[in-house]
N, C-alpha and C positions, 0 to 999 in steps of 0.2 A: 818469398813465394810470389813469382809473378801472374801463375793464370791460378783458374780458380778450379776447386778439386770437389766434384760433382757425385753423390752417391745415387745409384737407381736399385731401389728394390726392384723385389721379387717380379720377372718377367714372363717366365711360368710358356716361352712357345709364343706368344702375343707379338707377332715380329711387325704388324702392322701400328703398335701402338708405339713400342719401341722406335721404330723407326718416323714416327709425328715424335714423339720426344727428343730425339734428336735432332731435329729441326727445331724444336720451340727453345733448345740448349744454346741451339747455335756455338758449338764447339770452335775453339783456336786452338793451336797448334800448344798454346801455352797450356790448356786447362787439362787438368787428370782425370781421366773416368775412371770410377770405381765400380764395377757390378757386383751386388752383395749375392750370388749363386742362386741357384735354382733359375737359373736362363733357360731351364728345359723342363717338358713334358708338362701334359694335361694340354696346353694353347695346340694351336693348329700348325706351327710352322719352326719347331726348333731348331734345323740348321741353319735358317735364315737368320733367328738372333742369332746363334754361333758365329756367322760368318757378319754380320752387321757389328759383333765384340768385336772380331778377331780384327775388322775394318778402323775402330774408333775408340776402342778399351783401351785402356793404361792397365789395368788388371781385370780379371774376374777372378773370385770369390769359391771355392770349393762351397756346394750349398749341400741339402741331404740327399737331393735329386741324381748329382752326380755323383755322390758317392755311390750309391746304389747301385747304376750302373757300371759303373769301376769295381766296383766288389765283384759283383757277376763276371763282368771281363773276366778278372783276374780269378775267380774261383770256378766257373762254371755252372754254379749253383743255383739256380731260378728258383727260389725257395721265395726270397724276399721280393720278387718283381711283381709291379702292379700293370695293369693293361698298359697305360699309357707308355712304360716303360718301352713294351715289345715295339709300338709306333714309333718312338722317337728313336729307336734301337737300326727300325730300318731307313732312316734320313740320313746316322751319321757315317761320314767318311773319315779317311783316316787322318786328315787333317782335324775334323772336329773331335777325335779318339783322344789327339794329342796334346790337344789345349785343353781337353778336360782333365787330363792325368798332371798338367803343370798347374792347376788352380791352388793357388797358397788357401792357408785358413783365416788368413788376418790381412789385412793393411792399416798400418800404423803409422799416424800422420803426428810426430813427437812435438812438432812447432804449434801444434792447436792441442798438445792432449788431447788424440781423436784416437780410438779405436775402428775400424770399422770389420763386420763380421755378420755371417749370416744367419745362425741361433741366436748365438751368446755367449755368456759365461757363468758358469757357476758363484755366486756371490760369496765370497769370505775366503776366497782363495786365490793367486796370483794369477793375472786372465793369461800370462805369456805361458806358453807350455801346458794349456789343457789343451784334452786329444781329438780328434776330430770327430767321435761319435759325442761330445759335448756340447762343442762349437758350433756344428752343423746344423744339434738336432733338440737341443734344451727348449722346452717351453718354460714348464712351471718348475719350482721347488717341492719337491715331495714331503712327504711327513718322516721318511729318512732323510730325508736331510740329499739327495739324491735327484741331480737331472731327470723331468717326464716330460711325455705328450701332455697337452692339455685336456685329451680323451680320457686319460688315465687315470687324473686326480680335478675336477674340475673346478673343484673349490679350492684348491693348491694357490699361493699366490703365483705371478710372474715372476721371473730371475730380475725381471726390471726393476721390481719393485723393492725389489734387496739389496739393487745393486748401489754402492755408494761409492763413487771415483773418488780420484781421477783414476785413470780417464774416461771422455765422456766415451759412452757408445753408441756407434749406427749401427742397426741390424734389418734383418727382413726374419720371413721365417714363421710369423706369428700372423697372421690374415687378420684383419682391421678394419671395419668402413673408414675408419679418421687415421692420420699417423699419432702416433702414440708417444705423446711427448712428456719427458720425466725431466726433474734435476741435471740426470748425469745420464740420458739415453734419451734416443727417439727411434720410435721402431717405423720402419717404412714400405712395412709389405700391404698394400691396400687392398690386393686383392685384383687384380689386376686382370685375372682368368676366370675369375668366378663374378664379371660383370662392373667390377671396380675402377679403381683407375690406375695408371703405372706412376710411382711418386718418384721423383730426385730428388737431392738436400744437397744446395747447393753451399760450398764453402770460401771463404772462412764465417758468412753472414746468419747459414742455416737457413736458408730460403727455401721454400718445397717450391716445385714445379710439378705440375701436373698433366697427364693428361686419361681420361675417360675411355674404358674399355667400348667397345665398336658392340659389343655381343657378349653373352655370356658363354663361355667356351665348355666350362666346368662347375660342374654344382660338387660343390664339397659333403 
């Protein structure tokens, strides 16, 4: 592995902070970016991260955000849409339509035992082949035994805290003051939009990189 392979949580629309982190990355030709999804809505600017991905990404991430809006596309159904949604609905173009409909659910780095993903995964079951209302959208473990929000079950633990590798996992998805670092995971959504900061985890070292929200955009 010659460059080095860079994960950025949750960036939630924050296309100005995004873009200071990419400058403090100082990206080569050689290093991969990884964006663990939810590059949109709530922040103030999400086609600019789109097109800042579509500029510097090696991947991004199907997160729950854009599935959301892909369901809707594809159903018509605005059943499930939140304000933010109809905002970022009218930024995108059809080039930003088409990079969110090719976001994979996983990036799997086999030479580090790295998973990386924007939920998670259900613990005690094989992480390749769970489905995307899983991966995108797991917080806690239920008292079924069963993926929830953390609204749901509040005293539930984390999927993280069950999770025993390999491999290890990078995730966003879970809002943090700190990154949340386990055994076999570190979760990296700091919160970025709700006055936080935008975190990378740089690899093979695990180094976070940081930088500090400008403004609070979203109060959760």
């Amino acid at each position: 592995m010659n460059g080095r392979i860079i994960a950025v949580g949750d960036i939630h629309g924050c296309a100005d902070e995004f873009e200071a982190l990419l400058g403090k990355l100082a990206l080569t030709r050689h290093d991969r970016l990884i964006l663990l999804g939810d590059l949109i809505n709530r922040g103030p600017d999400s086609a600019r991260v789109l097109a800042l991905a579509r500029q510097h990404a090696h991947r991004a991430l199907l997160g729950n955000h854009e599935l959301r809006l892909l369901n809707y596309r594809r159903t018509g159904d605005p059943t499930h849409l939140k304000r933010s949604d109809h905002e970022t609905m009218k930024q995108l173009n059809a080039k930003d339509w088409a990079y969110l409909a090719a976001m994979p659910l996983v990036h799997h780095v086999p030479a580090l035992a790295t998973v990386m993903v924007h939920g998670g995964f259900l613990p005690g079951r094989p992480w390749r082949g769970q489905p995307a209302r899983i991966v995108t959208r797991i917080q806690v473990v239920g008292p079924d035994g069963e993926p929830h929000k953390r609204s749901e079950f509040p005293e539930a633990p984390h999927w993280s805290e069950q999770w025993n590798g390999p491999p290890f996992v990078i995730y966003g998805h879970t809002p943090r003051r700190d990154p949340v670092v386990r055994k076999w995971s570190l979760g990296i959504d700091t919160a970025c939009v709700m006055g936080g900061a935008l975190t990378a985890c740089v690899l093979p070292g695990r180094t976070l990189v940081q930088v500090p929200a400008r403004q609070t955009y979203f109060h959760g």
